[in-house]
mmCIF file of the N, C-alpha and C atoms, coordinates in Angstrom:
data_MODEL
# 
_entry.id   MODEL 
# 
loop_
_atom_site.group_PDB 
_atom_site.id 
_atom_site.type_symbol 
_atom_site.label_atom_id 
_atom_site.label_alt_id 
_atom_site.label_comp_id 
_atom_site.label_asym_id 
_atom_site.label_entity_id 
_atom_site.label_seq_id 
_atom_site.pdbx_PDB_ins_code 
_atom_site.Cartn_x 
_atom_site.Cartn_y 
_atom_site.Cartn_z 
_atom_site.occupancy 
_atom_site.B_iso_or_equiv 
_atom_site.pdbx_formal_charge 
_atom_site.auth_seq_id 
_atom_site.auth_comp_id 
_atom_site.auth_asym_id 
_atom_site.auth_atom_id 
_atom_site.pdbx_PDB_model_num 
ATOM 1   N N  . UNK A 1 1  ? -6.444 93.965 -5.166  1.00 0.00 ? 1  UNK A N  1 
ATOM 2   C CA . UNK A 1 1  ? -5.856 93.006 -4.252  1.00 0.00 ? 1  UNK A CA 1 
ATOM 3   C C  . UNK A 1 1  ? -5.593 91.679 -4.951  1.00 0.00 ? 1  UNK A C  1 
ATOM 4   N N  . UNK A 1 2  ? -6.450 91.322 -5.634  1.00 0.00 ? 2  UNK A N  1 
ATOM 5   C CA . UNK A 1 2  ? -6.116 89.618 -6.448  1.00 0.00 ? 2  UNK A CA 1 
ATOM 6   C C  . UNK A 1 2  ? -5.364 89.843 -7.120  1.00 0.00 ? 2  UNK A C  1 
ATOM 7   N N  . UNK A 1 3  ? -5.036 91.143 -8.119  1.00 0.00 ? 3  UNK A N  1 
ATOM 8   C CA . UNK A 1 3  ? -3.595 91.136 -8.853  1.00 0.00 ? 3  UNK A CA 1 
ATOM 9   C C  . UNK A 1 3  ? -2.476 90.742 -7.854  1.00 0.00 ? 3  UNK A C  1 
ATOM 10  N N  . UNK A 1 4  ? -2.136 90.624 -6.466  1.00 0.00 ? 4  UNK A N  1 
ATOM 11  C CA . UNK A 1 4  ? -1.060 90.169 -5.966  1.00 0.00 ? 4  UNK A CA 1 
ATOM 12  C C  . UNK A 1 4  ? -0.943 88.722 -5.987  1.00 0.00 ? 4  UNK A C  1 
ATOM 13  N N  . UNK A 1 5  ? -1.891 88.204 -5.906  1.00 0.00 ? 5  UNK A N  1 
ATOM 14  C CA . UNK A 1 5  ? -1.967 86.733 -5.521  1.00 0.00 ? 5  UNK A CA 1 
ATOM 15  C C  . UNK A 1 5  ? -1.249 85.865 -6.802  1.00 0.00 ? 5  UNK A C  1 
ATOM 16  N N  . UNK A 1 6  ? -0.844 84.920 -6.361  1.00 0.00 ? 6  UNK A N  1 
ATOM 17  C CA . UNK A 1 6  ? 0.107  84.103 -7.529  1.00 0.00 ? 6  UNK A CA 1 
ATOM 18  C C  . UNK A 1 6  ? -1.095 83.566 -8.389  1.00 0.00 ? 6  UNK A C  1 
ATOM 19  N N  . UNK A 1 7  ? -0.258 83.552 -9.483  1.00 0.00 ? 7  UNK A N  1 
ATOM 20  C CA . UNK A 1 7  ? -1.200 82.430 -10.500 1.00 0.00 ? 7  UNK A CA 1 
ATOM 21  C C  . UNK A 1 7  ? -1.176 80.965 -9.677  1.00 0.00 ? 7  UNK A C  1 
ATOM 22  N N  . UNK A 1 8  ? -1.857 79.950 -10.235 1.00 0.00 ? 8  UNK A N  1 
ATOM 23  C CA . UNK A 1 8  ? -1.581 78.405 -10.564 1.00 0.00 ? 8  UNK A CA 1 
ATOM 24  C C  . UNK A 1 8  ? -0.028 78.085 -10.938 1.00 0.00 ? 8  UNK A C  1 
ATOM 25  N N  . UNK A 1 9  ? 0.539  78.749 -11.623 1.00 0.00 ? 9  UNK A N  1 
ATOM 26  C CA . UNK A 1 9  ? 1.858  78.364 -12.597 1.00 0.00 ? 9  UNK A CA 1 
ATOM 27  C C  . UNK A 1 9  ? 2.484  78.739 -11.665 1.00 0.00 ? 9  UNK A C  1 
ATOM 28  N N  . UNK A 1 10 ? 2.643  80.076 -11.455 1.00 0.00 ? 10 UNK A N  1 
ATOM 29  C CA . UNK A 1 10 ? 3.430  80.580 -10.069 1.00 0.00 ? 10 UNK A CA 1 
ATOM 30  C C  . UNK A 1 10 ? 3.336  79.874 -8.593  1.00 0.00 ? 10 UNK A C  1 
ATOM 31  N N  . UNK A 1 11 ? 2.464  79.302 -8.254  1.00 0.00 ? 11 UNK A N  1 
ATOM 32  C CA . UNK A 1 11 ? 2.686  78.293 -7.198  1.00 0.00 ? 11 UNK A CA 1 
ATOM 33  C C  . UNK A 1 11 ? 2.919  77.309 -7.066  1.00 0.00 ? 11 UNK A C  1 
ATOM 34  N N  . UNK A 1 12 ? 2.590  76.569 -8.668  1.00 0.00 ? 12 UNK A N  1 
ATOM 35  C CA . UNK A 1 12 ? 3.089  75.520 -9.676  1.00 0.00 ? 12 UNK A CA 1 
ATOM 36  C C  . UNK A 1 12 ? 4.774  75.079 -9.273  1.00 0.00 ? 12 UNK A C  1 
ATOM 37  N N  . UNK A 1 13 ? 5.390  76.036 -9.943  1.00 0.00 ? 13 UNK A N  1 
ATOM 38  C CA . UNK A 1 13 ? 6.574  76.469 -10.205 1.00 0.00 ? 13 UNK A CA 1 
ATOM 39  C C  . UNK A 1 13 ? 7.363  76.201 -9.255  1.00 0.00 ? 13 UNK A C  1 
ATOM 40  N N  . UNK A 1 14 ? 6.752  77.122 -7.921  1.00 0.00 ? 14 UNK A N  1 
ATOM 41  C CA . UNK A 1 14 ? 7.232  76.954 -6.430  1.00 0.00 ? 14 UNK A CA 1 
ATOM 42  C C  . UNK A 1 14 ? 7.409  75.866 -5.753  1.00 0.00 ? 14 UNK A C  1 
ATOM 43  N N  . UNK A 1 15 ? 6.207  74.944 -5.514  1.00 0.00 ? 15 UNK A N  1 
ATOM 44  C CA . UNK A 1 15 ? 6.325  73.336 -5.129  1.00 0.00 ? 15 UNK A CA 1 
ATOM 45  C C  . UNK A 1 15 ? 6.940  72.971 -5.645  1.00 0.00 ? 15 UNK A C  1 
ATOM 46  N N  . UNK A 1 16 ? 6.818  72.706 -6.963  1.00 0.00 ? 16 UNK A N  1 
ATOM 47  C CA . UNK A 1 16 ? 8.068  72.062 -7.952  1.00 0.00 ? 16 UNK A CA 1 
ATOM 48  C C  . UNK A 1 16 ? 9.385  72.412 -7.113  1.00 0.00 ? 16 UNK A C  1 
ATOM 49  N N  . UNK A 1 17 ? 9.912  73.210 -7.192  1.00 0.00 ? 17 UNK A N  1 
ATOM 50  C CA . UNK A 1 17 ? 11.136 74.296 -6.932  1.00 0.00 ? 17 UNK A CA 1 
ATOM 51  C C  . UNK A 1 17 ? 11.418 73.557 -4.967  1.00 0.00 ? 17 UNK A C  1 
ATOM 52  N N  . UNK A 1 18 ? 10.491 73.713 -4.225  1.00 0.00 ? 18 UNK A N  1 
ATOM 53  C CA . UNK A 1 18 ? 10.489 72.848 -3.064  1.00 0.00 ? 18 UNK A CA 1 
ATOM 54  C C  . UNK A 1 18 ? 10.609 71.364 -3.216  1.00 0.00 ? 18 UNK A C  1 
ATOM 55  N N  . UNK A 1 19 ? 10.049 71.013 -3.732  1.00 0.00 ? 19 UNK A N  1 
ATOM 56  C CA . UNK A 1 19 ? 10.012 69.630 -3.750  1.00 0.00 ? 19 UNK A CA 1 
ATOM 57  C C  . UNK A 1 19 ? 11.756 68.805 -4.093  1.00 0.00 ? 19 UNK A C  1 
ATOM 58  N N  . UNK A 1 20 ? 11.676 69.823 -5.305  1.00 0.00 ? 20 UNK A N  1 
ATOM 59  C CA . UNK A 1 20 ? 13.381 69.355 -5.660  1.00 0.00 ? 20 UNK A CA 1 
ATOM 60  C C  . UNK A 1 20 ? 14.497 69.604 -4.416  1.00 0.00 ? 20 UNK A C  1 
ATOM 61  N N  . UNK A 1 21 ? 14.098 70.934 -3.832  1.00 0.00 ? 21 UNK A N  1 
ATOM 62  C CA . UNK A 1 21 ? 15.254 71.075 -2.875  1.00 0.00 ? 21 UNK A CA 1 
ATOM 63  C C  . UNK A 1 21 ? 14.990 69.912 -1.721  1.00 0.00 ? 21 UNK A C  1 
ATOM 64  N N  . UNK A 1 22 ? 13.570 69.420 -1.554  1.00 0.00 ? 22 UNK A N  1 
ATOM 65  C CA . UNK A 1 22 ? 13.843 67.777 -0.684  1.00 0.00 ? 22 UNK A CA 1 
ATOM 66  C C  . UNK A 1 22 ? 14.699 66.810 -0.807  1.00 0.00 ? 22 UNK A C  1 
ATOM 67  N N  . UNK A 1 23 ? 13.856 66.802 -2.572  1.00 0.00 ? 23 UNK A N  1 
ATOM 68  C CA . UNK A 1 23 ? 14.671 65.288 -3.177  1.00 0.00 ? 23 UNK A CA 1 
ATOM 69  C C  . UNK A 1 23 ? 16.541 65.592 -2.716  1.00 0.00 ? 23 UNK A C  1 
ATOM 70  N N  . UNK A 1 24 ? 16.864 66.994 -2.753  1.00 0.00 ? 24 UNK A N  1 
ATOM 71  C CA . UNK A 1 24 ? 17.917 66.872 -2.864  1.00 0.00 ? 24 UNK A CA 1 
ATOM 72  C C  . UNK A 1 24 ? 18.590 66.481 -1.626  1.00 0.00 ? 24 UNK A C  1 
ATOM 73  N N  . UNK A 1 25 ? 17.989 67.240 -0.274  1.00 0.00 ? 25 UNK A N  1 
ATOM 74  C CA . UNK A 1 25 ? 18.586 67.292 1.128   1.00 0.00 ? 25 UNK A CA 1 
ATOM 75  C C  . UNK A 1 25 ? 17.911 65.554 1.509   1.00 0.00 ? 25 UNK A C  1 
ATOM 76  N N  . UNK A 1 26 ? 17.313 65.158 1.262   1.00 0.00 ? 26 UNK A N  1 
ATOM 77  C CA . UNK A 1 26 ? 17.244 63.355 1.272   1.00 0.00 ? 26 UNK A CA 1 
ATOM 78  C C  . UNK A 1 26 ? 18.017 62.717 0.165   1.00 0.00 ? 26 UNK A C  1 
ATOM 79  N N  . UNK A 1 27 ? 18.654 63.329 -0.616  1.00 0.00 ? 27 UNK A N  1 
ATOM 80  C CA . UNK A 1 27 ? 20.287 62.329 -1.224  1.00 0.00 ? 27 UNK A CA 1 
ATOM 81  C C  . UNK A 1 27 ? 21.285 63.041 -0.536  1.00 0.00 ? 27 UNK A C  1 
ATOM 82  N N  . UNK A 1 28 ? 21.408 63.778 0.384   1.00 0.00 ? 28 UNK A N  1 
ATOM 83  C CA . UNK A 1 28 ? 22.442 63.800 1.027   1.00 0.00 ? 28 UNK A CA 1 
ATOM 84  C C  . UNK A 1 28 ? 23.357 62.924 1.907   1.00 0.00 ? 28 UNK A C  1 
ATOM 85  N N  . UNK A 1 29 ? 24.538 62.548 1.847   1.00 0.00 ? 29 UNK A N  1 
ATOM 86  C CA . UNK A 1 29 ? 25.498 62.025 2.156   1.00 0.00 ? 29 UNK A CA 1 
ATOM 87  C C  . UNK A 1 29 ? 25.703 61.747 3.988   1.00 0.00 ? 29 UNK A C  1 
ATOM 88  N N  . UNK A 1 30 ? 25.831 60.621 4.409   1.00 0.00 ? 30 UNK A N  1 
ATOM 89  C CA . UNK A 1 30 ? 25.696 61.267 5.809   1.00 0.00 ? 30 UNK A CA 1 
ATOM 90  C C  . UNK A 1 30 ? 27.191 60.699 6.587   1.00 0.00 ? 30 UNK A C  1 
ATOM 91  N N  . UNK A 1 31 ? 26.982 61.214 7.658   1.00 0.00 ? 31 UNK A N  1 
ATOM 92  C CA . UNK A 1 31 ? 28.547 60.730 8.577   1.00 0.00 ? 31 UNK A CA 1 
ATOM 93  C C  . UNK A 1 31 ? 28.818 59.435 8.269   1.00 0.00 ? 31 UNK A C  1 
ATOM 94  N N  . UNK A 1 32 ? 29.942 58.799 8.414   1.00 0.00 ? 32 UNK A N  1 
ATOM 95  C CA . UNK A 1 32 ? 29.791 57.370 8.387   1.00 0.00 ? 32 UNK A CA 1 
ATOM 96  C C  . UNK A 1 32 ? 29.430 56.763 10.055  1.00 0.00 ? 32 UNK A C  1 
ATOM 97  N N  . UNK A 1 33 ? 28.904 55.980 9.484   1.00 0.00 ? 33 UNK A N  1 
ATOM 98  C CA . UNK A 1 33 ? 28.021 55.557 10.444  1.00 0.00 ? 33 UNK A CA 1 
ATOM 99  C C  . UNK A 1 33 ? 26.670 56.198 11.301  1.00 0.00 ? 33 UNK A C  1 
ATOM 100 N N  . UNK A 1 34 ? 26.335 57.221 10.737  1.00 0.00 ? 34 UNK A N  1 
ATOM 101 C CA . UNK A 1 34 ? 25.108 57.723 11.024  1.00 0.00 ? 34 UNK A CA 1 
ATOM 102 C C  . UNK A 1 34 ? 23.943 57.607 10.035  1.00 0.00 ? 34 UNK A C  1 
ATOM 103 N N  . UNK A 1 35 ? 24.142 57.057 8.998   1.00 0.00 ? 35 UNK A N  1 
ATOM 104 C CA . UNK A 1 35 ? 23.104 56.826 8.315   1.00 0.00 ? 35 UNK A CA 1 
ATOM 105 C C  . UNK A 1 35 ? 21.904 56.104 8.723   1.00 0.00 ? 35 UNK A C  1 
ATOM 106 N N  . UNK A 1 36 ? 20.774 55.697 7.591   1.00 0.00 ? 36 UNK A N  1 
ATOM 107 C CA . UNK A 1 36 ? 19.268 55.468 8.244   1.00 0.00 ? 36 UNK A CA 1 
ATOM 108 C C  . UNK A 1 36 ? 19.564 53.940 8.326   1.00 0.00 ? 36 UNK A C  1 
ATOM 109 N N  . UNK A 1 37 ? 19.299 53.569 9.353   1.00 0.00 ? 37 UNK A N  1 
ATOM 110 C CA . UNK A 1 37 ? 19.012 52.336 9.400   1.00 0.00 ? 37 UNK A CA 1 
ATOM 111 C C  . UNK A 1 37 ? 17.831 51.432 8.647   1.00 0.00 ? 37 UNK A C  1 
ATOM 112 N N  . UNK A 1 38 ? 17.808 50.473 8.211   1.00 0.00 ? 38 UNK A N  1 
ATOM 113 C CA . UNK A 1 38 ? 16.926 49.628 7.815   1.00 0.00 ? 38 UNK A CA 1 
ATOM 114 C C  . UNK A 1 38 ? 15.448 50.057 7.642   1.00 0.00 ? 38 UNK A C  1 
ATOM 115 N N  . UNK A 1 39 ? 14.611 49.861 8.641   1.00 0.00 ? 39 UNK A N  1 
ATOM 116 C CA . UNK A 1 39 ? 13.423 50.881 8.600   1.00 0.00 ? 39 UNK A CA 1 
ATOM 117 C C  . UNK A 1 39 ? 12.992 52.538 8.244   1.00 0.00 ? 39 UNK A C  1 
ATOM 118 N N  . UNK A 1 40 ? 14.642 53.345 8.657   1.00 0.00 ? 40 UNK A N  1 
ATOM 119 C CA . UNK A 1 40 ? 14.295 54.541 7.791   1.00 0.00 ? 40 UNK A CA 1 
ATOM 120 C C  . UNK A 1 40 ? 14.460 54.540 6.629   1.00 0.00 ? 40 UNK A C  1 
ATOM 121 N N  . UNK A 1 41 ? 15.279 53.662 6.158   1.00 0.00 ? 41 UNK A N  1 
ATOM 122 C CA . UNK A 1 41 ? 16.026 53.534 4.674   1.00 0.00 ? 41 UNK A CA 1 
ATOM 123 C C  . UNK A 1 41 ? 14.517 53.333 3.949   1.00 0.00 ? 41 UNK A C  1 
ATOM 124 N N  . UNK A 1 42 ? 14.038 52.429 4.064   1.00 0.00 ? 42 UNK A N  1 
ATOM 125 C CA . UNK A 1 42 ? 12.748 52.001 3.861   1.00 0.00 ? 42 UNK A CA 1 
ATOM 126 C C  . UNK A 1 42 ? 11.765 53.392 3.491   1.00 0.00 ? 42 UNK A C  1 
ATOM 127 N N  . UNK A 1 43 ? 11.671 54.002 4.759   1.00 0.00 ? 43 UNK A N  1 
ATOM 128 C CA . UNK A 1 43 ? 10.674 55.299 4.918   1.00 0.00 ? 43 UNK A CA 1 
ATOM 129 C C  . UNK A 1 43 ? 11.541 56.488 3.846   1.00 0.00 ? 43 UNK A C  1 
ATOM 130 N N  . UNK A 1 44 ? 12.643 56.637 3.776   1.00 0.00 ? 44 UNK A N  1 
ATOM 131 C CA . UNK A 1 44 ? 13.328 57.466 2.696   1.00 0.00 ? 44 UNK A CA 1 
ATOM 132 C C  . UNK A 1 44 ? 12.973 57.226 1.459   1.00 0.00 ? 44 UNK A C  1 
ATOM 133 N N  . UNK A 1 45 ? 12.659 55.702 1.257   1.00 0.00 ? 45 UNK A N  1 
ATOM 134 C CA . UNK A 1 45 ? 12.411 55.567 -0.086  1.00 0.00 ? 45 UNK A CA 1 
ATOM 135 C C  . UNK A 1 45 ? 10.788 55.708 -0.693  1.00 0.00 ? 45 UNK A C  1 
ATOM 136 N N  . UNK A 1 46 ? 10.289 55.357 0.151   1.00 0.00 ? 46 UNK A N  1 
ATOM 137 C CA . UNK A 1 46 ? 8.919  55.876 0.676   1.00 0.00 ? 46 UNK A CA 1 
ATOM 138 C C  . UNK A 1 46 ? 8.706  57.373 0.426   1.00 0.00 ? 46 UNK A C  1 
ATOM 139 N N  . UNK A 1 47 ? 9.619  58.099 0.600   1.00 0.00 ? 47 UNK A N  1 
ATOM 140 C CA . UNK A 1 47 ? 9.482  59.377 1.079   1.00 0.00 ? 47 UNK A CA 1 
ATOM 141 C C  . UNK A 1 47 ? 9.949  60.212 -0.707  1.00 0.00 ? 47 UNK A C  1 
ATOM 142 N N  . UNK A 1 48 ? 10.748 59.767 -0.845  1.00 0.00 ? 48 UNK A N  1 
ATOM 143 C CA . UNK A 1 48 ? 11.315 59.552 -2.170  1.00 0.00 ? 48 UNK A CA 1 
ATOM 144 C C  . UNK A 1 48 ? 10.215 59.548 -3.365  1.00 0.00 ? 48 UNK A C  1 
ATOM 145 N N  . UNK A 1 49 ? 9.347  58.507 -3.671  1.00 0.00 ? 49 UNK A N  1 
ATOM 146 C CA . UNK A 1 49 ? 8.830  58.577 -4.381  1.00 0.00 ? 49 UNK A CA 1 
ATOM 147 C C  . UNK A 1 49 ? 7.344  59.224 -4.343  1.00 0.00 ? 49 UNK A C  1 
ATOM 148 N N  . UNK A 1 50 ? 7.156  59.669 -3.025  1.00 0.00 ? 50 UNK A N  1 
ATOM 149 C CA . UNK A 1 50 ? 6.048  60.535 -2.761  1.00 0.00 ? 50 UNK A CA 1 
ATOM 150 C C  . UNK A 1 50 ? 6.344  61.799 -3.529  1.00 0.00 ? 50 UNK A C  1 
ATOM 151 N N  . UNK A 1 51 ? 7.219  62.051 -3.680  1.00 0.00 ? 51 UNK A N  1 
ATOM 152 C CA . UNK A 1 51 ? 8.040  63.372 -3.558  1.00 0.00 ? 51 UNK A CA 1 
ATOM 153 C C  . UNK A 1 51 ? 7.711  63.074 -5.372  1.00 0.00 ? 51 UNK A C  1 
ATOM 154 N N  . UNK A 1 52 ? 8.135  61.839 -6.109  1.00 0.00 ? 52 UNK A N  1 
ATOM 155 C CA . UNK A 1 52 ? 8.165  62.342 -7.666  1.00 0.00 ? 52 UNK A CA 1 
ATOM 156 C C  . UNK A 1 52 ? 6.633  62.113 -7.933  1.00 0.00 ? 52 UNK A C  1 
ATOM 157 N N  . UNK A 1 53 ? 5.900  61.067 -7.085  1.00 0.00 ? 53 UNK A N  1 
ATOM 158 C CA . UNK A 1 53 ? 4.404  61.190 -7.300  1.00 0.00 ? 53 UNK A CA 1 
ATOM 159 C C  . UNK A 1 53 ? 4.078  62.804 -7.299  1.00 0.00 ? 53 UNK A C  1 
ATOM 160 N N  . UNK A 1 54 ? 4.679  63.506 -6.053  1.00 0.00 ? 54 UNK A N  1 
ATOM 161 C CA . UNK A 1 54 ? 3.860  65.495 -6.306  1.00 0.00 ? 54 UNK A CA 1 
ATOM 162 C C  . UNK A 1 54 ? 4.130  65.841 -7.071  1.00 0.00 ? 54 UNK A C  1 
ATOM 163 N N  . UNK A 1 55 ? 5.221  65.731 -7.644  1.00 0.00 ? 55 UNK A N  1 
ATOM 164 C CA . UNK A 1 55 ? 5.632  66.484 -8.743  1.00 0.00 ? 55 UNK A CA 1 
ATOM 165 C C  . UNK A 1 55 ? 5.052  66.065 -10.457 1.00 0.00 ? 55 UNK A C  1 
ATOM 166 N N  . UNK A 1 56 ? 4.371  64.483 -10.279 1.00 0.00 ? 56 UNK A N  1 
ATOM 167 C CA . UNK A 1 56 ? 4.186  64.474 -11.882 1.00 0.00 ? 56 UNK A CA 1 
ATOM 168 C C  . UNK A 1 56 ? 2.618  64.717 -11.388 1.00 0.00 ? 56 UNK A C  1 
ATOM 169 N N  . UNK A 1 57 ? 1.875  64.565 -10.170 1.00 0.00 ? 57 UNK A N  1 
ATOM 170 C CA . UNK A 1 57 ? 0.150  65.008 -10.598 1.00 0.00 ? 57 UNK A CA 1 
ATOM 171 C C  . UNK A 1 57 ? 0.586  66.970 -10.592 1.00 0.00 ? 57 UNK A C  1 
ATOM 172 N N  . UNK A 1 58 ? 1.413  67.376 -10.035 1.00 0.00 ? 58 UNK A N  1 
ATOM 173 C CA . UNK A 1 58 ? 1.447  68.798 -10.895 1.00 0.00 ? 58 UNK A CA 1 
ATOM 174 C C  . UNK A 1 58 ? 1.406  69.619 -11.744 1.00 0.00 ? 58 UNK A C  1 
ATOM 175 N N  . UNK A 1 59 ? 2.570  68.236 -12.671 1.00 0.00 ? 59 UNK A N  1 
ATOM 176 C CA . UNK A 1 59 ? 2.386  67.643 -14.283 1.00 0.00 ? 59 UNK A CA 1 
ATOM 177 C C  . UNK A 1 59 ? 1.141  68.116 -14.254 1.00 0.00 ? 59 UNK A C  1 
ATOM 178 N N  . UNK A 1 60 ? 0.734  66.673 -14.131 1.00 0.00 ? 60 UNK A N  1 
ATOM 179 C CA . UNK A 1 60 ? -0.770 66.894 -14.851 1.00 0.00 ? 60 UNK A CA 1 
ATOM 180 C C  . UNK A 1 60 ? -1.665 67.627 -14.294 1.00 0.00 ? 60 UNK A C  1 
ATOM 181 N N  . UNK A 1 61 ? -1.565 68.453 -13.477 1.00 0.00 ? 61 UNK A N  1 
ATOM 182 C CA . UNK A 1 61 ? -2.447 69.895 -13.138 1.00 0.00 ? 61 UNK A CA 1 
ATOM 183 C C  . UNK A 1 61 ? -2.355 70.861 -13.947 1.00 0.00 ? 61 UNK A C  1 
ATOM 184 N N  . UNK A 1 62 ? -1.167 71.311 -14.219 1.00 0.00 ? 62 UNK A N  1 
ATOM 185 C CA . UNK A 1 62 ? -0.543 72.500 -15.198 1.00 0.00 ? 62 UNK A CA 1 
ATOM 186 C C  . UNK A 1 62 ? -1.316 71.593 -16.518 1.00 0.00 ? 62 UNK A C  1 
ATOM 187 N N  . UNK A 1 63 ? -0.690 70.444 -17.226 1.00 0.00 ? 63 UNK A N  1 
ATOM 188 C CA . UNK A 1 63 ? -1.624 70.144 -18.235 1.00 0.00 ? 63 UNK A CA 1 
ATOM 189 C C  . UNK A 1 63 ? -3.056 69.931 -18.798 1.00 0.00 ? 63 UNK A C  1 
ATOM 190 N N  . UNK A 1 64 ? -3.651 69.529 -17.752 1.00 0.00 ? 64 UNK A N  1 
ATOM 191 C CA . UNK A 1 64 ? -5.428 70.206 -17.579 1.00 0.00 ? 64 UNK A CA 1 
ATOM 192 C C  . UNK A 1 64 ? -5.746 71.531 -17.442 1.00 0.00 ? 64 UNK A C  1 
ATOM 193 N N  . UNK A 1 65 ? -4.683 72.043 -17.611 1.00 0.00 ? 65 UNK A N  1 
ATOM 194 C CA . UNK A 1 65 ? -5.812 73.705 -17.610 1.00 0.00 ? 65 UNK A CA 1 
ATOM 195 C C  . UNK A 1 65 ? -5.051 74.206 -19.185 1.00 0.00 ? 65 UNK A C  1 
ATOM 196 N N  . UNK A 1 66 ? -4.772 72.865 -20.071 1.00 0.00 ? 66 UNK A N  1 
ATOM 197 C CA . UNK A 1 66 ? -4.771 73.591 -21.287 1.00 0.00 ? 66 UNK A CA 1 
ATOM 198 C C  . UNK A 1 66 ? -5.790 72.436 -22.462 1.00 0.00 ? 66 UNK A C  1 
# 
């Protein structure tokens, strides 16, 4: 049964792989005039760099286990 289960790298891989498809659907383009106003703009960017914070302590997860 544990041979099915993903490695570290393999779930690694995956978040990574999620995370990017965020970053991407939050640079998306929006109607004119429907964009975030002031306070979401704010929380996007917020949201934004949460997003490259997961991705570099992943970094350094994958690099502690060598």
């Amino acid at each position: 049964m544990a041979e099915n289960l993903p490695t570290f790298e393999d779930m690694r891989s995956r978040a990574f792989a999620l995370l990017g498809d965020v970053e991407d659907e939050l640079r998306s383009d929006w109607r004119p005039g429907a964009g975030p106003n002031g306070e979401q703009a704010d929380a996007l960017r917020d949201a934004r760099r949460a997003i490259r914070d997961a991705k570099a302590a992943l970094d350094r997860a994958a690099r502690a286990g060598y």
